[in-house]
N, C-alpha and C positions, 0 to 999 in steps of 0.2 A: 682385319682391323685389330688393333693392340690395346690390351685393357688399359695403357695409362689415359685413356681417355678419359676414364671415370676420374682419373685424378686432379685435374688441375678445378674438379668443383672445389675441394675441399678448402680451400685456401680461405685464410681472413684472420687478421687478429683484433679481438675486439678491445674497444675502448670503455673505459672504463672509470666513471668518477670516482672522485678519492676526497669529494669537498664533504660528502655523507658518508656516515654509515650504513649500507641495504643491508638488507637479511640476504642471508645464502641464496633462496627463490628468487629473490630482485635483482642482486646480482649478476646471477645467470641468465633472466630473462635480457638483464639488459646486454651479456654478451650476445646472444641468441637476435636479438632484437640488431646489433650492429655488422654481425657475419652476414644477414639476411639483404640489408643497406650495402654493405660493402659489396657482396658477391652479384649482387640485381645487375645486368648490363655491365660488366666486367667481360675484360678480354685478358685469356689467359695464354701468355706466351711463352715457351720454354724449349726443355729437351728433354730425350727420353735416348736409354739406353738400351741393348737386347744381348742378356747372355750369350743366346748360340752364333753370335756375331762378335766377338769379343775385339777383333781388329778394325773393326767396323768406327767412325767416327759419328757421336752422336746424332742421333735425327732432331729436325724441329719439330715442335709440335705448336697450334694455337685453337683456341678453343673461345669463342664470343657467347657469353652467356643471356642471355632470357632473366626475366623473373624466378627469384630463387625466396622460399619460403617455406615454413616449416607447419607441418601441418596437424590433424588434432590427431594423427595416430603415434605423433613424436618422430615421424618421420620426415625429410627433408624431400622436395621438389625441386629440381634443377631442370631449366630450361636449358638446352645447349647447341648451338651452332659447333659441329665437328668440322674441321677439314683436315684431311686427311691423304696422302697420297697421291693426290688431284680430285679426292671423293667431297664431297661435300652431304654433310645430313643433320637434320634439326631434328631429335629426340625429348622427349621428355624423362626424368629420371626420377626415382621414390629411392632415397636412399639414407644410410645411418650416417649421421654425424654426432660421435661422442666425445668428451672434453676430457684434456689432462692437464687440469689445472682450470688456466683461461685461455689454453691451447686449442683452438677445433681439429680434431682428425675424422679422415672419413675414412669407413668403415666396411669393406665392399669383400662379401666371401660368393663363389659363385655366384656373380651378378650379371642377369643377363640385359646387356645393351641392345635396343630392338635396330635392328641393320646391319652389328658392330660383333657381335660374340661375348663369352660368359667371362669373367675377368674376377680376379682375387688382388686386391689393393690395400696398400693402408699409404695412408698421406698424410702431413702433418703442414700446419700453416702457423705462419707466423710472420705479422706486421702484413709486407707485401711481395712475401714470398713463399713458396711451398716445395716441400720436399717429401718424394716418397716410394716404394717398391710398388711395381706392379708383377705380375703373372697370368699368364693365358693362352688358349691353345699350342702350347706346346713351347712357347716363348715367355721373356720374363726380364726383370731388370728396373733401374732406376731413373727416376725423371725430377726435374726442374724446372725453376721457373719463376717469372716477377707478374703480378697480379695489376693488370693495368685498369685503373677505373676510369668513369666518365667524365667525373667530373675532374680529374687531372688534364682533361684535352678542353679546348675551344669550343664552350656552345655555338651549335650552328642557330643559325640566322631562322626565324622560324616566319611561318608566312601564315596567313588570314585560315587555312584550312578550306578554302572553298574549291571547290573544283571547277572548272569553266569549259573541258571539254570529254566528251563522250564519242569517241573516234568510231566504235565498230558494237560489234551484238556484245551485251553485258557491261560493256565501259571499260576502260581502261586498263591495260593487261587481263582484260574480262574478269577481275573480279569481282564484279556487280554490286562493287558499297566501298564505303571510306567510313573511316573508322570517327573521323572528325563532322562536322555541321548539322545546321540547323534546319531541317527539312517540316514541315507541320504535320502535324499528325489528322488533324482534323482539317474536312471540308464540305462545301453542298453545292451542286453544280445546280442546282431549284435556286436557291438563296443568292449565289454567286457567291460568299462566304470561301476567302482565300483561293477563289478564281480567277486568277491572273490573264487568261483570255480563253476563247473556246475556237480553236478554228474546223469547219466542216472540212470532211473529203468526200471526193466519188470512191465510188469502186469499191474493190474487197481486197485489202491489203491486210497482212500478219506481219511484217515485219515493223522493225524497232525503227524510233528515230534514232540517229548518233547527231552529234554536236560540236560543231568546231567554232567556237567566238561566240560570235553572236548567230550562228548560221546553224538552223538545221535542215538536216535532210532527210527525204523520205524517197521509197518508193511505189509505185502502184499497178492496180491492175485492175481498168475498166472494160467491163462488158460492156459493147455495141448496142445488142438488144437486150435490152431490160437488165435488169437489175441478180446479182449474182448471189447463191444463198447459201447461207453458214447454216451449219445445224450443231449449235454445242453443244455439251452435258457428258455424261458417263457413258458411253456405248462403245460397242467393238464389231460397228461395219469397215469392211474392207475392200467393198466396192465402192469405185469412183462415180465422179459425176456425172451426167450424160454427157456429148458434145454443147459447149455451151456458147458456139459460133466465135467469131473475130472476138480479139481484145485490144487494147492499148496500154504496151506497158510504160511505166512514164517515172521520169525522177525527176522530183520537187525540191527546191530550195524556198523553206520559210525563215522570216526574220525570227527571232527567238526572243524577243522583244514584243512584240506586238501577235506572234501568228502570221500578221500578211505576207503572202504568196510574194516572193522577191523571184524566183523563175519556174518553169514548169516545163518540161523536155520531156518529147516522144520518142524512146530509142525506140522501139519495136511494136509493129500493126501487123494483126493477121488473126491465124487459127491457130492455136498453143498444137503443137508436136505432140503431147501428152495432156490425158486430162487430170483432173484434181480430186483429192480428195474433200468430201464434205463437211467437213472440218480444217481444211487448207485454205488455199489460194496462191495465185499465178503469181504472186508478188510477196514469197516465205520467207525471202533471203535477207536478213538485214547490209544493208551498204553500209560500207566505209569510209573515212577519209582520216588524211592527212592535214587539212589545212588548206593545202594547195591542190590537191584531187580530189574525185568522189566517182568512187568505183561501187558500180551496182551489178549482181549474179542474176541472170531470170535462167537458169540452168540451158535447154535446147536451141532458146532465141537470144542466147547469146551475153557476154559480158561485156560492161558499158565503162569507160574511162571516160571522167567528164571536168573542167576545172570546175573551182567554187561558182565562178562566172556565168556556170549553164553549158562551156565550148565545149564538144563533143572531142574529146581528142584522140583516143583510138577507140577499136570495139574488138571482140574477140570471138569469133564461133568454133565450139567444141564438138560440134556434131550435134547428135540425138543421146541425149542424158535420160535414161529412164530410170530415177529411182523410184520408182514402187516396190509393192511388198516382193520379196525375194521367191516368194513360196509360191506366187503363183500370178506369171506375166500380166492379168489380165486387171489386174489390182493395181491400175497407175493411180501415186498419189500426189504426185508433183515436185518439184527439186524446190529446197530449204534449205542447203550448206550457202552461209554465208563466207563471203571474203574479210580477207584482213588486208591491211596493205601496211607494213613495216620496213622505214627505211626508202629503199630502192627496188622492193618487193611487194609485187601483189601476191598472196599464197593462195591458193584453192585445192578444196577436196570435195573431190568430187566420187563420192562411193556412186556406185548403177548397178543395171545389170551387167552388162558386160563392159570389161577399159575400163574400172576404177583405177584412180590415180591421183596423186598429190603432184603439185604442179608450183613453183615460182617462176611468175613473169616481168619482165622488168617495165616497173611502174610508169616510164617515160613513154615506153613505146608501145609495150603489151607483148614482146618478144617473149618467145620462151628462153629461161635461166637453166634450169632442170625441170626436168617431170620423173616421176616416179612411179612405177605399176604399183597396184595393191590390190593382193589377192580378199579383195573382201565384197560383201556384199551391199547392196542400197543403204545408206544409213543418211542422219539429216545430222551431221555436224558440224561445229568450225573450227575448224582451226585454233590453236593459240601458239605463239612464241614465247621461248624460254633462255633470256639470254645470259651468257655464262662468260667469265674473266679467257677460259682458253676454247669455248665454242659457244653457238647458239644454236637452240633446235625449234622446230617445228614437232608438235606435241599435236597427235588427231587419235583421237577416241575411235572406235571401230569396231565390231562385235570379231569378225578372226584375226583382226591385227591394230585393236589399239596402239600406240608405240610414237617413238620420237625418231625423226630424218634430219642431217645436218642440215644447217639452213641455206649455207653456202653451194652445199651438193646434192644437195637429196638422197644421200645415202643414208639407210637404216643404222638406228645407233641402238635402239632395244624396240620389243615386241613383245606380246603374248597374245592371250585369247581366254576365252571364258567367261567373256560376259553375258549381257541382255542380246538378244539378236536383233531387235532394230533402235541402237543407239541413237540419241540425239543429245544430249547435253552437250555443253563443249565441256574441255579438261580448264581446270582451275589451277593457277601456282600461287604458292603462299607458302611460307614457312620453309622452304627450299624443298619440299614436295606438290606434288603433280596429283589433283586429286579429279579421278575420273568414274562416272556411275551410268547403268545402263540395266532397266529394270523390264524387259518388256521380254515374257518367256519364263523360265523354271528359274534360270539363274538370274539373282537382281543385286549383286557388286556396287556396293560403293569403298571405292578403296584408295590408297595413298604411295606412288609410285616416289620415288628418291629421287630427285633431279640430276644424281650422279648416276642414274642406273644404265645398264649396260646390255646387251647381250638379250637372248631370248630370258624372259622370266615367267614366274607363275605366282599364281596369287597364294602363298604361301611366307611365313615371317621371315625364310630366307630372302626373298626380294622384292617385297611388300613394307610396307611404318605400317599398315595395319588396312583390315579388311572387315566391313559390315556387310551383315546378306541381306539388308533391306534400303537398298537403293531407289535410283526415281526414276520415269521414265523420260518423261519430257524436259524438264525443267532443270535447267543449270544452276546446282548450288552457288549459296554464296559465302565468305570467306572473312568474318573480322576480325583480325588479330587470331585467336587461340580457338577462335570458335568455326565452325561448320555448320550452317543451316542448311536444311535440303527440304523440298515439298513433294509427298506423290502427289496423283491425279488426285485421289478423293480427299485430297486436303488434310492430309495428317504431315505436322511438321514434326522436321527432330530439329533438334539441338546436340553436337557433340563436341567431345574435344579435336581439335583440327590434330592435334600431334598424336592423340593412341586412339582416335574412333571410336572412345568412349562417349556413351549415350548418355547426356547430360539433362533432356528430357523428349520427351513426346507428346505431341496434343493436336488434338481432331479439330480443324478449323471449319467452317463455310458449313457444315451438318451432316456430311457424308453425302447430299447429293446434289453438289455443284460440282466440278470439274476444273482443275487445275491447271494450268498450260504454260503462262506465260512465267518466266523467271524471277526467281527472288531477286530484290534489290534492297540493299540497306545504306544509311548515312547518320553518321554520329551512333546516337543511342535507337537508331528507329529503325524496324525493318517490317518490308511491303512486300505481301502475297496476296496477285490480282486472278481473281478468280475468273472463269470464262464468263458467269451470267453478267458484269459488272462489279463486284462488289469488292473493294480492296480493303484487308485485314494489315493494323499496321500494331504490330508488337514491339515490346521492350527488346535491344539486342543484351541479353542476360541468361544466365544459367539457368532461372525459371521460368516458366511462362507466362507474360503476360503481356495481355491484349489492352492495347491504347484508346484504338475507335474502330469500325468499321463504318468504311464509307462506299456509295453506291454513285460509281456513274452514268445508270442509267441508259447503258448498253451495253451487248457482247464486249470483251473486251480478252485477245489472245498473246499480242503483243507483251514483251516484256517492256518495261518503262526504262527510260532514261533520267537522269539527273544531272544538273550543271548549276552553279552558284543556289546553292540551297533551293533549288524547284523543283517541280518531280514533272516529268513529260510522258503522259498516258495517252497510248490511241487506244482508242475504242473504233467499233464497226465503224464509225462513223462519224468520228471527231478526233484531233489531236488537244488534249487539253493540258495547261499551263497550269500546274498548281503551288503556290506560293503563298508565304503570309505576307498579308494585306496591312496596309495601313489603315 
């Protein structure tokens, strides 16, 4: 990568009244103040040229900037969308901008760009154009360029900010919060107090609802005889549950409106293949949909295609799926990797003990697309898609081969290893990086993959945006804008910067002995960490911590939550609840 990158930040010429006289200080604050306006959300378009290529006809170069601001060390912050070569990456930048005159030039002596390489620049701006030398690695030369801003194009059309549908585990492109609406912070399921309705279920289900319109879905898993039992809290048994006879696995359509049961389908009756773990259940997998399908994983008894309507339209059996613990056969804890269904694909990953594989099946039929081997062990994760102008890929988390497969082929586009050995989060995109964590074992990785990456990598700043050693195990971070929340078990959150993995803060929630499971979720300014015993913590989305209300449902509660037109949708052991502000 070529240091003119670093240059087409520098651009801007500031404006400057002439009706007053400022002092020197005001002055410049006010250029400072309009470089900062001008460069915010700027797309910078141009060329660059390269010495050791002298017959060479100039390259293009363009670069979409972020928030650009200067900060108390006199230093300048540039957010920046690179692309590059076909590469794409969103970095953050700390760098000198000094003035000659009411000129900005930027100011770059071995600078190192994280992804990109160390670069020496000087660049000069002026009105809405910039001119300047770069040099690096071994290369060097001149670039240009017109500084295009936002507000020279067409505001788009903006829309209410509400969200109306929650397709698969986490919501939409899984990452578990929108940056916009109005969600309550407060409630009392005793009082009814912004209780929009309470519906009961049988059985012992962890998985999520997802949400298409007005329709949500579930799935479940009823024991025959008697009633089936959860054991939450802080522990590390690893033996399952005894035989615990026949079940009923079944997928629910509720109104989302009211709660009331609109269909209730029995894909599978019998004795589970595998048993559970104490803290599981036969029903881990959150389903899917499109609108027009709903696809549900019970792992060994099989994958359910269903319309919105309840019609059964195909089923899929994969054999005997046993992912338990890898170390030692006898530790069955039950299958958890949820599906996605994207497009004209259903994806599944299916880590076990033996025949792990990613797999796309075509959504109509249930046909296999590709499948793909993978040398990895039992993990509980899902899938996401990462879709790109010249590919898209399938992105699965995975303790020997986290990594992305084209979506079309199944073939491997990058990989490494090094993480937690029994992953479950899913991987999150945001910011054109891929952020994946897996904390269970010596190594506990949370780190941020380039969505241009390639080839086998390692968790190092050669082909890594950045890397923290206190990752989570369960719980799939979530993603607002600039920021990265994550929660371990015992309820200590962080806060960092999503673009360098800087820790922005840390704070112990729930008291250290509650238990953590189900996935963060955020909306507008609020974000929700539901803890196993019931109790949901809903904090400030902010650089600092703070705690809004904690609220008690009033039972287990593992599932992570859903959201759809400012409501928050929480199962608990033993209720789907509606929460909303009330009239």
């Amino acid at each position: 990568m070529h240091a003119r990158l670093l240059i087409p930040f520098l651009l801007t010429a500031p404006l400057i009244a002439q009706d007053e006289q400022p002092t020197p200080a005001e002055l410049q604050a006010e250029r400072e103040a309009a470089f900062a306006a001008k460069m915010s959300g700027a797309i910078l378009a141009g060329q660059f040229t390269d010495r050791t290529r002298p017959d060479a006809e100039p390259a293009a170069d363009r670069y979409t900037l972020g928030e650009v601001k200067q900060l108390e060390s006199g230093k300048w912050r540039f957010e920046a969308k690179i692309e590059y070569m076909g590469r794409t990456g969103t970095v953050p930048l700390e760098i000198d901008v000094f003035w000659a005159g009411d000129t900005p030039v930027i100011t770059l002596t071995d600078f190192k760009v994280p992804l990109f390489g160390t670069f020496t620049s000087r660049v000069m701006v002026f009105e809405d154009e910039y001119v300047g030398l770069w040099d690096g690695a071994g290369h060097g030369g001149k670039m240009w360029g017109d500084i295009i801003r936002p507000q020279d194009e067409a505001p788009a059309e903006e829309d209410d900010g509400k969200t109306v549908h929650w397709p698969s585990y986490h919501g939409p492109s899984n990452g578990g919060g929108y940056a916009r609406g109005e969600t309550v912070a407060e409630w009392d399921v005793e009082t009814g107090k912004n209780i929009l309705w309470r519906q009961e279920l049988p059985g012992l289900a962890l998985s999520s609802p997802v949400i298409w319109g007005d329709r949500i879905f579930l799935t479940n898993a009823i024991r025959k005889e008697g009633d089936a039992e959860l054991i939450v809290g802080l522990y590390g048994a690893v033996q399952p549950v005894p035989n615990e006879g026949p079940h009923e696995f079944r997928v629910i359509c509720l109104d989302k409106r009211t709660g009331e049961v609109a269909w209730d389908e029995l894909a599978w009756e019998g004795e589970p293949e595998f048993l559970r773990h104490t803290k599981g259940s036969y029903a881990a997998s959150t389903p899917a949909t499109d609108g027009k399908r709903v696809v549900a994983f019970f792992g060994s008894e099989g994958l359910y295609c269903y319309s919105v309507e309840g019609d059964l339209l195909w089923s899929k059996d994969f054999g005997s799926l046993d992912s338990g613990w890898y170390v030692s056969k006898d530790a069955q804890w039950g299958f958890a990797s949820s599906p996605i269904l994207h497009g004209d694909k259903v994806i599944v990953q299916v880590d076990v003990q033996e025949g792990s594989f990613v797999a796309a099946l075509d959504a109509d039929t249930g046909e296999r697309i590709w499948k793909t081997p993978r040398a990895d062990v039992p993990t509980w994760c899902t899938p996401t898609v990462v879709e790109g102008e010249e590919r898209s890929m399938v992105v699965l988390n995975g303790y020997r081969h986290p990594g992305g497969y084209d979506l079309e082929t199944g073939e491997p586009i990058w990989w490494l290893s090094g993480g937690g050995d029994i992953p479950v989060p899913r991987p999150v995109v945001a910011n054109d990086l891929i952020y994946l964590t897996s904390a269970h074992g010596p190594d506990a990785p949370l780190y941020a993959v380039p969505v241009s990456a390639e080839g086998e990598l390692t968790l190092d700043e050669e082909h890594v945006a950045w890397v923290q050693d206190r990752g989570n195990y369960m719980q799939t971070p979530v993603v607002i804008g600039e920021r990265i929340f994550s929660c371990r078990d015992q309820g200590i959150l962080y806060c960092r910067d999503a673009l360098t993995g800087e820790e922005r803060y840390v704070e112990r929630i729930g008291g250290g002995k509650m238990g953590f499971t189900a996935s963060l979720v955020a909306c507008g300014d609020k974000l929700y960490a539901t803890g196993e015993a019931g109790e949901v913590h809903v904090m400030r989305v902010a650089d600092t911590f703070e705690r809004l209300a904690i609220n008690q449902m009033n039972e287990e509660c593992m599932a992570s939550p859903a959201i759809s037109e400012d409501v928050l949708y929480i199962r608990g052991r033993h209720h789907l609840t509606a929460i909303g502000a009330k009239e």
